[in-house]
C-alpha positions as CSV (number, residue, x, y, z in Angstrom):
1,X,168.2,-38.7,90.3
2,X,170.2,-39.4,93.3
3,X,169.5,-43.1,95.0
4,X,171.3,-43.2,98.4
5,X,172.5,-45.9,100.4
6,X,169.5,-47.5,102.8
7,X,171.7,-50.4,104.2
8,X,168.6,-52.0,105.5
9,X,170.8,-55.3,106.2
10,X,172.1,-53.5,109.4
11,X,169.0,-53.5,111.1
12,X,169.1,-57.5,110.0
13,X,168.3,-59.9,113.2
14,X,168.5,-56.5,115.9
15,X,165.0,-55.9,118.2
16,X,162.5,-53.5,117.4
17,X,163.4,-49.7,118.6
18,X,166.9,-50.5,117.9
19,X,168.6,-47.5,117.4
20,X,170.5,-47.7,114.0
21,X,170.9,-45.1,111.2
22,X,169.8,-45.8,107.9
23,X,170.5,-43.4,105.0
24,X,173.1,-40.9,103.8
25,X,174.2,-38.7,106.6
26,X,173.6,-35.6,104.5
27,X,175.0,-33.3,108.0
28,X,178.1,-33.9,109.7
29,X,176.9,-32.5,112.9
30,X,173.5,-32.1,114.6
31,X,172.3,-28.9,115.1
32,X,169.4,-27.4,117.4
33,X,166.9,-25.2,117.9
34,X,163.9,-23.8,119.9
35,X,161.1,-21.2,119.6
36,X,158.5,-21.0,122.0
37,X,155.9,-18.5,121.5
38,X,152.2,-17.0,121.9
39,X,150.2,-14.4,121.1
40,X,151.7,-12.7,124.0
41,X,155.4,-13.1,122.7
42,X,158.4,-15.4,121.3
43,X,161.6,-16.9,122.1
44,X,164.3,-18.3,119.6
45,X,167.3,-20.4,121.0
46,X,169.6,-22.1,119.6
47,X,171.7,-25.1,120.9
48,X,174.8,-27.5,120.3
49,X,173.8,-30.3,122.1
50,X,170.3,-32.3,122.7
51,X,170.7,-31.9,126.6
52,X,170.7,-28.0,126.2
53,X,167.6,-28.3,124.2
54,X,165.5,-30.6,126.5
55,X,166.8,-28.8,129.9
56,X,165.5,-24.9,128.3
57,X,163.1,-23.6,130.3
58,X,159.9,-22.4,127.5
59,X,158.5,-19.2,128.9
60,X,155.3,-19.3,126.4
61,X,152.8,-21.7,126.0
62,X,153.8,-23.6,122.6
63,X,157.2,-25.3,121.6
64,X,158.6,-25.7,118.3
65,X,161.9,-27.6,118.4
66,X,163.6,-28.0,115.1
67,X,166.3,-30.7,114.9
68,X,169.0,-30.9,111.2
69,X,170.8,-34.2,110.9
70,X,169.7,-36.2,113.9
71,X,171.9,-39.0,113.0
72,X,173.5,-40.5,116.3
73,X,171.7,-42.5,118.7
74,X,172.9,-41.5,121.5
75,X,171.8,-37.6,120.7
76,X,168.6,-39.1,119.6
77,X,167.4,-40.8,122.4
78,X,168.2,-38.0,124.7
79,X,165.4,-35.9,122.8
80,X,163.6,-38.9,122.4
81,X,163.8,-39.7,126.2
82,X,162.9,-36.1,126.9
83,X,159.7,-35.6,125.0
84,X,158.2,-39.3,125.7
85,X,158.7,-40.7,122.3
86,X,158.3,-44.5,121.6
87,X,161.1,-46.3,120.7
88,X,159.7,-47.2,117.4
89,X,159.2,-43.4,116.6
90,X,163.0,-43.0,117.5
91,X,163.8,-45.7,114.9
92,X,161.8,-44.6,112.6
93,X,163.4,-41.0,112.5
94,X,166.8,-42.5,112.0
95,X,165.7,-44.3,109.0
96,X,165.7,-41.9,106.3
97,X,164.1,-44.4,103.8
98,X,160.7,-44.4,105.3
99,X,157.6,-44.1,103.3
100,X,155.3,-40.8,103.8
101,X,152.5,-42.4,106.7
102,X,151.1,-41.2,109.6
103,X,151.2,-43.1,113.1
104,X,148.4,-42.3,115.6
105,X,150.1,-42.3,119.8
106,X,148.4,-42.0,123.2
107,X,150.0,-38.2,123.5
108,X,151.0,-37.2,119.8
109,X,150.7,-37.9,116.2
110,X,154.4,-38.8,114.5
111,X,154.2,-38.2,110.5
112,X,156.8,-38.6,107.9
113,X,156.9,-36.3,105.3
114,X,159.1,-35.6,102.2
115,X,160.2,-32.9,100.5
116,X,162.1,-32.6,97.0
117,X,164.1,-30.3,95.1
118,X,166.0,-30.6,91.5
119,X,169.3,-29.2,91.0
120,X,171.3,-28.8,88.4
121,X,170.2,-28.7,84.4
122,X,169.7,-32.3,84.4
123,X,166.8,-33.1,86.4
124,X,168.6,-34.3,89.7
125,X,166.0,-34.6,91.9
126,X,167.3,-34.8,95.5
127,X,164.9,-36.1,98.5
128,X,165.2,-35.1,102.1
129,X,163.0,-36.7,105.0
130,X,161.0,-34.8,107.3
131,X,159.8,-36.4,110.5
132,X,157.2,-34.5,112.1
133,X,155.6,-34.9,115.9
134,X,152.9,-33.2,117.3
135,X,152.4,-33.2,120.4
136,X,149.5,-31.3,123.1
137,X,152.0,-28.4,123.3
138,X,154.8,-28.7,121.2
139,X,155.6,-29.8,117.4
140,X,159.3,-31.3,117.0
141,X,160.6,-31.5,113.1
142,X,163.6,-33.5,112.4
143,X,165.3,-32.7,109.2
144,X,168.1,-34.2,107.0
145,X,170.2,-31.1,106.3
146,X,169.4,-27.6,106.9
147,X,167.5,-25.9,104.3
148,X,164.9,-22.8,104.4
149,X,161.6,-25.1,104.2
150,X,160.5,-23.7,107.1
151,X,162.5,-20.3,107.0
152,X,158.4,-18.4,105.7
153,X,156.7,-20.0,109.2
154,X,159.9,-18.8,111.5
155,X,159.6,-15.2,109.6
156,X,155.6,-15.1,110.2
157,X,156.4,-16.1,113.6
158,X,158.7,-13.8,114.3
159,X,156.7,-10.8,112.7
160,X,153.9,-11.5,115.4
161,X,151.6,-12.7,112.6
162,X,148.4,-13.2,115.0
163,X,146.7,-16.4,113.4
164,X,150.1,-18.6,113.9
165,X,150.9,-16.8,117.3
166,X,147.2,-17.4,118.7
167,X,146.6,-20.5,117.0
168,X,148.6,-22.9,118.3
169,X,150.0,-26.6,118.1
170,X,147.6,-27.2,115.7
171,X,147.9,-23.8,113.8
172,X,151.5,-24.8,113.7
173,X,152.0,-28.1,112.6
174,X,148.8,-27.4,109.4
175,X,151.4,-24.6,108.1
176,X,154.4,-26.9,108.7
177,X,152.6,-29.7,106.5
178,X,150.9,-27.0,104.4
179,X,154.6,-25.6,103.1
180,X,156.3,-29.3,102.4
181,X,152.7,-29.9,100.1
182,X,153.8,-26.8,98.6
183,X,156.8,-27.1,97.9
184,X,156.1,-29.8,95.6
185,X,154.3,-27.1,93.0
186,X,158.0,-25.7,92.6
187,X,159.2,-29.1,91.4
188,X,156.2,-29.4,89.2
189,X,156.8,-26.4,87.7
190,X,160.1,-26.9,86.8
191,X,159.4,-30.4,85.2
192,X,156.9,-28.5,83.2
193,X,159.9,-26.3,82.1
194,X,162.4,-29.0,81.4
195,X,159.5,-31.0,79.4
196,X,158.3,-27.7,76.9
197,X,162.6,-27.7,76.5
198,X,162.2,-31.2,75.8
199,X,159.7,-30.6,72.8
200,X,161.1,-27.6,71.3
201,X,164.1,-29.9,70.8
202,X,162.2,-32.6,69.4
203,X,160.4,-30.6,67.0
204,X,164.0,-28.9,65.7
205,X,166.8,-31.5,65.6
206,X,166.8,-34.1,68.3
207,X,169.7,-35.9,69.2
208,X,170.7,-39.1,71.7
209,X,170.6,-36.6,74.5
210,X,167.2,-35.5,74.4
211,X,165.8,-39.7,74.2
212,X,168.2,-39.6,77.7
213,X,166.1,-36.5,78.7
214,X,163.0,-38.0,78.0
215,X,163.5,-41.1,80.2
216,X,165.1,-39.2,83.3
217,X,161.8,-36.8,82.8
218,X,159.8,-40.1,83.2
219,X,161.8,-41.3,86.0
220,X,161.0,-37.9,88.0
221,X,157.6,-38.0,87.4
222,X,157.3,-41.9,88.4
223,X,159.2,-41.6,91.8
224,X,156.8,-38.2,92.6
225,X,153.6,-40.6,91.7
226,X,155.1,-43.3,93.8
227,X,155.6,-41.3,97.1
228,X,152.7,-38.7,96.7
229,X,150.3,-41.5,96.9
230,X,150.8,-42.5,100.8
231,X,151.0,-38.9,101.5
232,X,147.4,-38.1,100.3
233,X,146.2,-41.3,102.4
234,X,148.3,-39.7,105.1
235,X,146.3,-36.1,104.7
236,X,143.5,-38.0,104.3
237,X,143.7,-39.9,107.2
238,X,144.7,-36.3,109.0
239,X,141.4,-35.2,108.5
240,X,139.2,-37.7,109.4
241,X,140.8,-38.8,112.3
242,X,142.8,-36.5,114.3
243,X,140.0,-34.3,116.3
244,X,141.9,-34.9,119.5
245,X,145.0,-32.7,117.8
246,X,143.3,-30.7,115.6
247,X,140.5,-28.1,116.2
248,X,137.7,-28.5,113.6
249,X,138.5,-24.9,112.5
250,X,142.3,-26.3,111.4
251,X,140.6,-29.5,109.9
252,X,139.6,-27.5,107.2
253,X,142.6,-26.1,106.8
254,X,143.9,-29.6,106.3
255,X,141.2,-30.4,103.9
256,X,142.3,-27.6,101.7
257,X,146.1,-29.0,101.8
258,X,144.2,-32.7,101.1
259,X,143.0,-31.1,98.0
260,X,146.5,-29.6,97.3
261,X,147.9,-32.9,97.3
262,X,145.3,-34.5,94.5
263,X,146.0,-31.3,92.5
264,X,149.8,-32.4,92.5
265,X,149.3,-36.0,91.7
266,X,146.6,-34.9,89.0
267,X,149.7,-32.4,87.4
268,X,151.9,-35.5,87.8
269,X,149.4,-37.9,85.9
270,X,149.7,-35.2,82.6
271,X,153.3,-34.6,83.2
272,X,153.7,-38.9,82.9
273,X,151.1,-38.8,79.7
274,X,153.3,-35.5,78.3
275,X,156.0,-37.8,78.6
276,X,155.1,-40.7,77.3
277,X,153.7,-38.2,74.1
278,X,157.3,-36.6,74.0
279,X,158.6,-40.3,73.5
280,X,156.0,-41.3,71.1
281,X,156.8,-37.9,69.1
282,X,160.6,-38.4,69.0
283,X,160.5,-41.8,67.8
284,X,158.2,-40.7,65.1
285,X,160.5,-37.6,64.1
286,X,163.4,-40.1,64.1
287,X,161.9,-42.4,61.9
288,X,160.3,-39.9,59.8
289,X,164.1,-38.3,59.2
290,X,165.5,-42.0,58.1
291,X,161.9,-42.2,55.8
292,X,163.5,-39.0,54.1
293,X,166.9,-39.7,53.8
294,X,166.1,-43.4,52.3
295,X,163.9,-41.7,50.0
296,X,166.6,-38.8,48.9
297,X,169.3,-42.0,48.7
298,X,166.6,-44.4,46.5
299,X,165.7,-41.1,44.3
300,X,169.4,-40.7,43.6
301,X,170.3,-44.6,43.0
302,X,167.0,-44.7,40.7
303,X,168.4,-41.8,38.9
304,X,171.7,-43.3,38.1
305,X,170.3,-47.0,37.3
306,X,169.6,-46.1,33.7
307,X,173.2,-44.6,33.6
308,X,175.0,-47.4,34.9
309,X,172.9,-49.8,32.7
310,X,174.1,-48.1,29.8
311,X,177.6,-48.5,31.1
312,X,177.1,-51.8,31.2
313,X,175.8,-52.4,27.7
314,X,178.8,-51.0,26.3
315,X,181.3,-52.2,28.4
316,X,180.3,-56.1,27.1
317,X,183.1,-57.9,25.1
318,X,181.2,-57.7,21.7
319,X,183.1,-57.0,18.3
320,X,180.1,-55.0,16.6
321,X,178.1,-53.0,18.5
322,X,176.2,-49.7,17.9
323,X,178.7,-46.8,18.1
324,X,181.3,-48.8,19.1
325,X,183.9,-47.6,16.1
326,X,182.1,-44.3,16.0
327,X,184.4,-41.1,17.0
328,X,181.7,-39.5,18.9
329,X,180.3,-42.5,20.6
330,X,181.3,-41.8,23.8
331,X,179.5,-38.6,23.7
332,X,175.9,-40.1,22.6
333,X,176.3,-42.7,25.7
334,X,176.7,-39.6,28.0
335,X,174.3,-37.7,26.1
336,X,171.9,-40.3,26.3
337,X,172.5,-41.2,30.1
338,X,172.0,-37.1,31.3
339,X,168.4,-37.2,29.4
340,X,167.2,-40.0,30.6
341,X,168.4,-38.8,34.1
342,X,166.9,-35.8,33.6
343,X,163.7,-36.8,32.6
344,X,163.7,-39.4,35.6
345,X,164.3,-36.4,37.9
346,X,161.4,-34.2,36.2
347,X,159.1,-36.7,36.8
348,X,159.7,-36.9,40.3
349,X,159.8,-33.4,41.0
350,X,156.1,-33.5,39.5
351,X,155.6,-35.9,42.0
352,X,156.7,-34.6,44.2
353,X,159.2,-36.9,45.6
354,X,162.4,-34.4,45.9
């Protein structure tokens, strides 16, 4: 899992609603857009610069600006400026290690919001903030780098889908949320898929790799736990207390993505006990493999102990000893060391011990 530079000692000793970014710049250049729309019809723009965007003239009653790697300051505060955010909103966007919360304003609700993907074989799970506003008549997202999050409500929109054309801000910004909440069954599903990997190798022949597998599985499903926990206080919060943005049609809408949210945490509470098992299993499959190659080792040196005391009986430095001047000696020693070695291995065969 990917842990990017936060560089919080920047921000060390500057004002509040300084203007600093914090985070991996994950886009080298900003990039805008706009859709206005209603039920009566829809615009989509798209801009190079933040003046562009805040100078359009909207021709329908609801604004959706979308904003990928707002990472200068200066470009910033020109949408901040434009759309009456507070300084400490601004800040906030630029620090891209904020923690999922919700902040109540006179004029609009600002929510952070995260969104995950793994990549790769090897359970890389990458993070990307979402900053979310909603406003009386527009919604503004800011994203780290473009991705297609969003890409199902800009097709809907664009289709004339009537409920998200007549609906709203409100109508909106529910789907917006409602798509990041589940986005996150995707990940859980592939964890899923990575841990029943997991155990088919620990129940064949598991090797150093798969212990390494088992603790970046657990890492996963900790960091998940950690930062799905404010965001159902967040949703939580959303529903009990944000009548003056949402109609109390759409608050049950966000109910229903509330109860989303516990589902996920619930799957990530048995994908942390599956993983902990998985541990507990390998460990025991490991030790149960050295338990069976100390037994095969002790059957064999039990086996040969009557042969190599024999050996040793008639390698003393003695003058008379029992077949010691006898031709065929040498062949009653051997004789007599194979059937005592085969009896020894007879008797554990009946018990079972080879």
């Amino acid at each position: 899992m990917r842990k990017p530079r936060k560089l919080r000692s920047r921000k060390a000793g500057l004002p509040p609603g300084t203007l600093v970014h914090i985070g991996e710049i994950k886009t080298p250049s900003a990039s805008y857009s706009l859709i206005d729309f209603d039920e009566h019809g829809l615009q989509e723009t798209r801009f190079a610069e933040p003046l562009a965007l805040t100078q359009h003239a909207c021709q329908h009653a609801t604004r959706w600006a979308n904003v990928y790697g707002a990472s200068s300051p200066t470009d910033l505060a020109t949408v901040g400026s434009a759309f009456g955010l507070h300084p400490l909103v601004q800040e906030d966007i630029l620090n891209n290690a904020q923690r999922q919360k919700l902040d109540a304003y006179e004029d609009y609700l600002y929510l952070v919001l995260h969104r995950y993907e793994i990549q790769g074989n090897a359970l890389d799970l990458v993070q990307d903030q979402i900053s979310l506003i909603i406003g009386r008549d527009y919604v503004l997202t800011f994203q780290e780098r473009p991705s297609q999050t969003f890409e199902p409500i800009r097709q809907r929109l664009r289709s004339g889908h009537h409920s998200l054309r007549k609906g709203g801000v409100d109508m909106l910004a529910y789907s917006l949320i409602d798509t990041v909440v589940d986005s996150y069954f995707g990940v859980i599903e592939q964890l899923n898929d990575y841990a029943e990997k997991l155990e088919d190798k620990i129940l064949g022949r598991p090797d150093p790799a798969t212990l390494e597998g088992i603790h970046q599985l657990k890492r996963c499903v900790s960091h998940l736990r950690r930062n799905l926990h404010p965001l159902r206080e967040v949703l939580g919060t959303l529903h009990r207390d944000a009548g003056d943005f949402f109609r109390a049609d759409i608050q049950l809408y966000i109910r229903d993505v509330y109860d989303h949210t516990v589902h996920i945490l619930e799957s990530l509470e048995d994908l942390r006990d599956l993983a902990t098992g998985l541990l507990d299993v390998y460990l025991s499959t490991i030790s149960h493999r050295v338990n069976l190659e100390v037994r095969t080792l002790t059957v064999v040196a039990t086996i040969f102990m009557p042969a190599t005391l024999i050996a040793g009986i008639f390698g003393m430095n003695f003058r008379e000893m029992p077949w010691l001047a006898d031709p065929g000696g040498f062949s009653y020693a051997l004789g007599c060391m194979g059937v005592i070695a085969t009896i020894m291995l007879l008797l554990f065969w009946r018990r079972r011990f080879v």
